[in-house]
N, C-alpha and C positions, 0 to 999 in steps of 0.2 A: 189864458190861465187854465183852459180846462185840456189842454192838451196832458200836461204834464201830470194831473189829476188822473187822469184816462190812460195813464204808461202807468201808472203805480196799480193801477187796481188789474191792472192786466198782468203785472211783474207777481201779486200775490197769487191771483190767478193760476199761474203756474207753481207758485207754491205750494200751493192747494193739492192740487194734482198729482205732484211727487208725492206729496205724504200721504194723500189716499191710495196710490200705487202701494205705498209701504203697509198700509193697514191691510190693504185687502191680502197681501203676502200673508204675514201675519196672522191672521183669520184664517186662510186657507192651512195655515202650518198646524193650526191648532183645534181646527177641525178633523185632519187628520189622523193627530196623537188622542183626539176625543174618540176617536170613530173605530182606531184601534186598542184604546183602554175599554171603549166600550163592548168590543169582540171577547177580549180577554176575560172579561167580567162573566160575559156571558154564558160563555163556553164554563167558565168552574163554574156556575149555575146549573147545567147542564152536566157536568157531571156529578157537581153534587148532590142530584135528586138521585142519580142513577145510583150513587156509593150507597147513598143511605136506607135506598129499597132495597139493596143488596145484606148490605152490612146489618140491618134489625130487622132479616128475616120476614121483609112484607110480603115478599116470592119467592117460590122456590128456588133454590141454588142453580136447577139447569136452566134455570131462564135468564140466565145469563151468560157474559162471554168474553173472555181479555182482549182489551185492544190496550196499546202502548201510548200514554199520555203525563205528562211533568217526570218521564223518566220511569214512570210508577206503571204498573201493572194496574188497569183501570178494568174494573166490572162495569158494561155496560149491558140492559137489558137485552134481551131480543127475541122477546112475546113483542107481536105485530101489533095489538091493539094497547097495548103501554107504551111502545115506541111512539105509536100517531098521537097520542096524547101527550109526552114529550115536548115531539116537533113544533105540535099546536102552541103551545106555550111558550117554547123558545123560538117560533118565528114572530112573536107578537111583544117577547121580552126584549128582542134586539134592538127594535124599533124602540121602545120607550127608552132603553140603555143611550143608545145613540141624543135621544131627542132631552135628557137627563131627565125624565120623568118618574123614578125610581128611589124610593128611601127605602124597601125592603123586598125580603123574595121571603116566606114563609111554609116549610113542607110539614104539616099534621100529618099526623099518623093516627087512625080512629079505627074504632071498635067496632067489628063488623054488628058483632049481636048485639051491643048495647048501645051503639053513639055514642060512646062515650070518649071525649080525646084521650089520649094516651101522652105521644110524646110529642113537641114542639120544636121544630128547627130552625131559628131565625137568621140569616143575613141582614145587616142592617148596611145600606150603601150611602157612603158619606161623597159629595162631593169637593173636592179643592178647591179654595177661594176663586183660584185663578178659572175654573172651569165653570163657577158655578151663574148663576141668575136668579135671584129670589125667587120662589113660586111656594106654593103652597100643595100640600098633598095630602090624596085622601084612600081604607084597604077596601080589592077585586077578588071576586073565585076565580078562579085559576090559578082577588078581596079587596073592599073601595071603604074606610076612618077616616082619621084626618092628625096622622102623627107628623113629625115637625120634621124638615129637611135639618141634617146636620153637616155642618163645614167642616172640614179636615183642612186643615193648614198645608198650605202648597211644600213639597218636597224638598230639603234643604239641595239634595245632589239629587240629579235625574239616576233612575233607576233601569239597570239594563235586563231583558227577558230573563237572562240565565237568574239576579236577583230575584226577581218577581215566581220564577217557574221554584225558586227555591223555598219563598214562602208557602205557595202554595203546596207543596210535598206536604211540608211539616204542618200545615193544616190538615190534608187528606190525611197524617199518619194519626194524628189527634182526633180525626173523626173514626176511622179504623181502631183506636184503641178504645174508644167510649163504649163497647162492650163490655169494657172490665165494672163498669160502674152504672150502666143502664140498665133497668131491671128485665128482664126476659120476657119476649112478648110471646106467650102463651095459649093466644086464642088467632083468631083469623082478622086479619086489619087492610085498610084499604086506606089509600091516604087522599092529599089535595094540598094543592101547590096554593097560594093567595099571592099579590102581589099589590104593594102601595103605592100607587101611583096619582101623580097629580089628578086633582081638580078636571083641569082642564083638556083630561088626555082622551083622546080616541079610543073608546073600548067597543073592541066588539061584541057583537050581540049576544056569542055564548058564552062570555065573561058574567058572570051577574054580581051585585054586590053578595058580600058577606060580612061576616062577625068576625071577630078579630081569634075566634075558635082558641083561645087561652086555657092554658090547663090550670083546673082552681084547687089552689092548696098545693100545687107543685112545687117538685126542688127546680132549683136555676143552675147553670154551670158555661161561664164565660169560656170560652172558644178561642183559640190563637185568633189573629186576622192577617189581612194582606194589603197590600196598596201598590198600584201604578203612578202613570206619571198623573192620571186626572182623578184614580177613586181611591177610598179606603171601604175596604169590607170585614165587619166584625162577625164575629158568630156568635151565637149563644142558643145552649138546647133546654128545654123545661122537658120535664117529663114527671108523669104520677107515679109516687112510690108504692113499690107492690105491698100489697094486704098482708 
């Protein structure tokens, strides 16, 4: 009686097998689409600290330099000690991108002579059901709170570069034209990147916590957004109305 007992459990046995062969396919497929949404992501992070020091005047205009990106004429810095502060941050944003540790990227813009915030840049990054795993998160300088991861519902049609590099244009056109309506920064400013990442993430040492550095009594102005096949990214900028 126990032979035929001992043929079945070996018959599922292999069943087992097959399907974990499939899973692990599977996994691998979509770690990949994770790891290049997560690239994507990261790089317009990367250039949108760069547009937006360009664009409100936090440096001088020859500290910078076109390179060609989303089709778009891109201002990228190239004063050497803004660049390594950059890199800093975007070799340490990739990692958390990748690892989905990520609900915003935050670029203040402050007053040199007073401390006082001026304008607010925020990214808020959603992940798709399909991509996501509950965690909880909290804002780092370079900023560590505890705002709430949001879902963006998985993509009806998969979306090809040329869509996605398209969004993103008409966002960078929309941050390029917010000088018709930002008030003119008039005195010398110096910014700082924050970034909200899990609880439970690896921050390095010269990350340190911060404040969520919110401009008080500010206007708000909702921002196009964009989405791949794993994220969605909204914009939105606060800024103080001038006197």
């Amino acid at each position: 009686m126990e032979a035929p007992k001992s043929k079945e459990l070996s018959s599922r046995s292999k069943s087992s097998k097959s399907s974990s062969s499939a899973d692990k396919d599977k996994s691998k497929t979509h770690k990949l689409a994770l790891k290049g949404s997560s690239k994507m992501v990261s790089e317009f992070f990367e250039y949108s600290i760069n547009t937006i020091l360009y664009q409100r005047g936090v440096y001088p205009i020859e500290d910078f330099s076109a390179v060609k990106k989303y089709g778009l004429n891109m201002l990228v810095t190239s004063d050497d000690q803004v660049k390594a502060y950059i890199k800093k941050i975007m070799s340490q944003l990739k990692n958390w991108m990748v690892g989905q540790k990520i609900s915003k990227l935050v670029i203040v813009i402050t007053s040199k002579e007073t401390g006082e915030h001026i304008e607010r840049w925020q990214f808020n990054v959603q992940i798709n059901k399909s991509a996501s795993s509950k965690s909880s998160k909290k804002p780092i300088d370079k900023e560590n709170a505890e705002p709430e991861t949001t879902e963006a519902p998985p993509a009806e049609t998969p979306l090809t570069e040329e869509d996605i590099q398209g969004q993103i244009r008409a966002l960078f056109r929309q941050i390029t034209a917010s000088v018709t309506f930002l008030p003119e920064l008039t005195e010398p400013c110096t910014f700082n990147v924050l970034v909200y990442a899990d609880a439970d993430s690896d921050v390095p040492i010269e990350w340190g916590d911060s404040d969520a550095k919110e401009i008080e009594g500010g206007e708000k102005v909702q921002l196009r957004s964009f989405s791949t096949s794993n994220h969605r990214v909204d914009t939105m900028v606060s800024y103080k109305m001038g006197s």
